[in-house]
C-alpha positions as CSV (number, residue, x, y, z in Angstrom):
1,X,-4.3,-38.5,-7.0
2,X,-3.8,-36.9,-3.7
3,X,-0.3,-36.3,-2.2
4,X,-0.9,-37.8,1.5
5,X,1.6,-34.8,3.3
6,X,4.3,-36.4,6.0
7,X,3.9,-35.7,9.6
8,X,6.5,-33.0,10.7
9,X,9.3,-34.6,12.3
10,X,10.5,-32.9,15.9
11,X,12.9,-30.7,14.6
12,X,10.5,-29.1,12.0
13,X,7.7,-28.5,14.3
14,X,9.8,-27.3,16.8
15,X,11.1,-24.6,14.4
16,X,7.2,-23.6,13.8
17,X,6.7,-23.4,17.6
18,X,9.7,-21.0,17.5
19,X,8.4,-19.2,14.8
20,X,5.2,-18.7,16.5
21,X,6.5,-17.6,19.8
22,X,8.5,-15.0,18.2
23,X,5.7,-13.9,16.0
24,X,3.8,-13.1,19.3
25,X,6.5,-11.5,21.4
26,X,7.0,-9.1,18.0
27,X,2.9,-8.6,18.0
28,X,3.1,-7.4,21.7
29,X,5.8,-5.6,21.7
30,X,4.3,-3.7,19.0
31,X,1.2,-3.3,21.0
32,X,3.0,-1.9,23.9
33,X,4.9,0.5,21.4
34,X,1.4,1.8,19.8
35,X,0.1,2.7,23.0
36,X,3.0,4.3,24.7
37,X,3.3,6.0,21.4
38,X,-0.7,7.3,21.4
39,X,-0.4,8.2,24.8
40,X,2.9,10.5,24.1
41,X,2.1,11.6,20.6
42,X,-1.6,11.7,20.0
43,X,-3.0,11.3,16.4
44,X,0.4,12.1,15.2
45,X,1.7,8.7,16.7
46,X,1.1,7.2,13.1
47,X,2.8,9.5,11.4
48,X,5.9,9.4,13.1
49,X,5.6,5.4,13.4
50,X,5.1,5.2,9.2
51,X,7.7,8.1,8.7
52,X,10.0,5.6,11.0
53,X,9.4,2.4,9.1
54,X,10.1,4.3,5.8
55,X,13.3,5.3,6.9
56,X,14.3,2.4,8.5
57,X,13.1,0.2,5.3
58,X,14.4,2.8,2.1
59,X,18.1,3.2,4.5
60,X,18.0,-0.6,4.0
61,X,17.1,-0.8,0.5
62,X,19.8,1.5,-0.3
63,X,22.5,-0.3,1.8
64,X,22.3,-2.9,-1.2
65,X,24.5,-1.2,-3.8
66,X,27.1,-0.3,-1.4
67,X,27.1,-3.9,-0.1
68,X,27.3,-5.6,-3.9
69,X,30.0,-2.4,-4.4
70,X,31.9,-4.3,-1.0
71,X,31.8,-7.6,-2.3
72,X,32.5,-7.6,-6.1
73,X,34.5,-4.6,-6.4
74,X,36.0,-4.6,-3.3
75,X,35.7,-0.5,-2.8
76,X,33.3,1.5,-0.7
77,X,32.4,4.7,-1.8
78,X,31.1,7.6,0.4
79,X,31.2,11.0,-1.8
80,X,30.7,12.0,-5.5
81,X,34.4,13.4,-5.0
82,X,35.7,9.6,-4.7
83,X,33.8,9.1,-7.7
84,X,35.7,12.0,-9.7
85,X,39.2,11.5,-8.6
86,X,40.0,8.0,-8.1
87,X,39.0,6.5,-11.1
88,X,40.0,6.3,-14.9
89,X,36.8,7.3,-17.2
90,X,36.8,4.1,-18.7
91,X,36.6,1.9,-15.2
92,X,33.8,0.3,-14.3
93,X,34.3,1.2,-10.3
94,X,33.9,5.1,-11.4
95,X,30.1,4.2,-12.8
96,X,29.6,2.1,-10.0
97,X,30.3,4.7,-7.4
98,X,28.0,6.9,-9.4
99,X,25.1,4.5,-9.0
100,X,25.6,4.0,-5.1
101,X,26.6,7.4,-4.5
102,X,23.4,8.6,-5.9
103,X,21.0,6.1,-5.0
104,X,22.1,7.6,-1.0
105,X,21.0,10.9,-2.5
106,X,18.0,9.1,-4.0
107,X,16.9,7.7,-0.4
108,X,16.8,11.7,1.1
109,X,15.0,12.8,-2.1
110,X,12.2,10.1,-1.9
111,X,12.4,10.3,2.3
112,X,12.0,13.8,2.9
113,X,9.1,14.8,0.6
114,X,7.1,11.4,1.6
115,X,7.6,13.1,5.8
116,X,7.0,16.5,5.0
117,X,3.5,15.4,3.2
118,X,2.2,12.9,5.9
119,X,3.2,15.8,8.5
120,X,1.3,18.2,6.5
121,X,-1.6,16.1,6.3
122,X,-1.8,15.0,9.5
123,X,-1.3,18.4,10.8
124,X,-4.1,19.7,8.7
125,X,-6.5,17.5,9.7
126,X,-5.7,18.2,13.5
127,X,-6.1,21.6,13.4
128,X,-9.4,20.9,11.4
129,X,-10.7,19.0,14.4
130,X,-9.7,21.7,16.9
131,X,-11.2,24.1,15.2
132,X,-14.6,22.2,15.2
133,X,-14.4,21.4,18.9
């Protein structure tokens, strides 16, 4: 037996129209931001625009620790120092520290090498197309 689905009602299908319309402006605004961004950079647009997203999307992956840090502990850590001094060995806040303290030195160690490779490559491959023209 078939499930018969309900029409929408207004207030659904005007959250779809909505959706859609900001679905679009994001597609063009994209567009317009590829092809300034070829026009100014060249074949090293993409580079720069995936080296951008990864920062943009690790810096927000790592902002998750500190914010569960926020709300359940109620302490924000910035330094390995905080980590060492303010807390008794046996608290749970000084391992806690540890883990979002580190997982900020985890987004540089994973950010920087990913960069530095996708420059390299790109830059490899340009100068391999000069060199043939």
């Amino acid at each position: 037996m078939q499930k018969v689905s309900k029409p929408l009602s207004k207030k659904h299908s005007s959250l779809l129209a909505t959706d859609e319309r900001i679905a679009k402006s994001l597609d063009t605004g994209l567009k317009v931001l590829h092809t300034i961004g070829e026009r100014i950079f060249g074949p090293l647009w993409r580079t720069l625009f995936e080296s951008v997203q990864d920062a943009i999307t690790l810096g927000l992956l790592v902002q998750i620790p500190s914010l569960l840090s926020k709300f359940i502990l109620g302490q924000e850590f910035s330094g390995m120092d905080i980590c060492w001094d303010s807390h008794n060995v046996y608290a749970v806040a000084r391992y806690a520290c540890f883990a979002v303290v580190l997982s900020d030195y985890t987004l540089w160690a994973v950010l920087i090498p990913r960069t530095l490779f996708r420059f390299v490559r790109d830059f490899r491959t340009l100068i391999k197309e000069l060199l043939k023209s």
